[in-house]
C-alpha positions in Angstrom: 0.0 0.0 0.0 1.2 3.9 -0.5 0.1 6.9 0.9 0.4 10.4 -1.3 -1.0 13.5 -0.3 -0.4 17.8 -0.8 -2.1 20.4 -0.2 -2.5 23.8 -0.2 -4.2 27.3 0.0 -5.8 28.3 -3.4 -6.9 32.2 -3.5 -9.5 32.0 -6.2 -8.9 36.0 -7.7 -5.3 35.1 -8.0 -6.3 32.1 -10.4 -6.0 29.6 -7.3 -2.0 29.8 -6.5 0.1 29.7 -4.3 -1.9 25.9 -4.3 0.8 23.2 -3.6 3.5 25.7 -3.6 1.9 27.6 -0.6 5.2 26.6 1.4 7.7 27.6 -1.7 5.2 30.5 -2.4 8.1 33.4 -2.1 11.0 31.2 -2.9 12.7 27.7 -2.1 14.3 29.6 0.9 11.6 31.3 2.6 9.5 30.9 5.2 6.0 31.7 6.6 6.1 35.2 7.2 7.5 35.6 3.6 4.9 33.7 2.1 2.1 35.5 4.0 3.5 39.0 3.0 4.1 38.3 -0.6 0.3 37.1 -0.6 -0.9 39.8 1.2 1.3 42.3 -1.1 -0.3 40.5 -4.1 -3.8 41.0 -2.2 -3.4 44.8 -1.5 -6.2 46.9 -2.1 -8.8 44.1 -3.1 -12.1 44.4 -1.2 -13.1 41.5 0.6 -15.4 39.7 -1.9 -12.1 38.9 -3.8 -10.1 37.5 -0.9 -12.0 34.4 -0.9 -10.0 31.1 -0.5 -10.0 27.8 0.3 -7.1 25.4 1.7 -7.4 22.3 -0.1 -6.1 18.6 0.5 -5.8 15.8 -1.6 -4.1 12.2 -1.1 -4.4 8.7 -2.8 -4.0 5.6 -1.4 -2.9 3.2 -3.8 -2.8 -0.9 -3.3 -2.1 -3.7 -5.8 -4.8 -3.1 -8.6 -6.7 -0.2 -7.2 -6.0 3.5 -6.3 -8.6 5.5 -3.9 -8.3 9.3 -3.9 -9.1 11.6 -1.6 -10.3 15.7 -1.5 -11.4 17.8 1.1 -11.2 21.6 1.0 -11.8 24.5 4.2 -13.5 27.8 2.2 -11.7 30.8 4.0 -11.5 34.5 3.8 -8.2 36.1 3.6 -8.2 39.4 6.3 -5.2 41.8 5.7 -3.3 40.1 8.1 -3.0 36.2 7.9 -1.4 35.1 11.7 -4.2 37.5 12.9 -7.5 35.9 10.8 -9.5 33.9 13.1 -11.8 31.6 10.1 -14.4 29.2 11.1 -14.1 26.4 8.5 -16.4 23.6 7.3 -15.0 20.5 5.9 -16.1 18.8 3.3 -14.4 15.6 2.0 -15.3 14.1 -1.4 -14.5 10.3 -1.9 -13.9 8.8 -5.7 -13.9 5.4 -6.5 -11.9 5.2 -9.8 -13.3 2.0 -10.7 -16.6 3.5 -10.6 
């Protein structure tokens, strides 16, 4: 059996990135705070309506013959600052059967 998963947060005005490369957002070197300020910078002066999000997850499991993947996604809202933003999320996990 094998495991894959990635995820990420996909701003939808922005065309969904940073997606997977949420953690490589500002370059291979940097770190959180750089990631949040370069999306932030990229979100300056956008009204609210077009800071809409979500953080998304997908992952496959895979055994002899079969693979069964995995998505779920958290719709968020993106305040001007993101270590500040207190988000009430709702999960909601979709299941495919490939051989379906």
């Amino acid at each position: 059996m094998t495991l894959a998963d990635d995820s990420g947060l996909e701003v939808e005005t922005l065309g969904d990135p940073p997606g997977v490369c949420s953690a490589r957002f500002a370059g291979p070197e940097a770190g959180d705070e750089e990631n949040n300020r370069l999306l932030l910078k990229m979100l300056a002066g956008r009204p609210a309506r077009e800071r809409r999000a979500r953080f998304r997850c997908v992952m496959s499991i895979a055994v002899p013959g079969e693979i069964y993947p995995a998505r779920g996604s958290c719709p968020v809202a993106l305040p001007g600052t993101l270590a500040a933003a207190e988000v009430s999320v709702s999960i909601q996990y979709s299941f495919i059967n490939r051989q379906g």
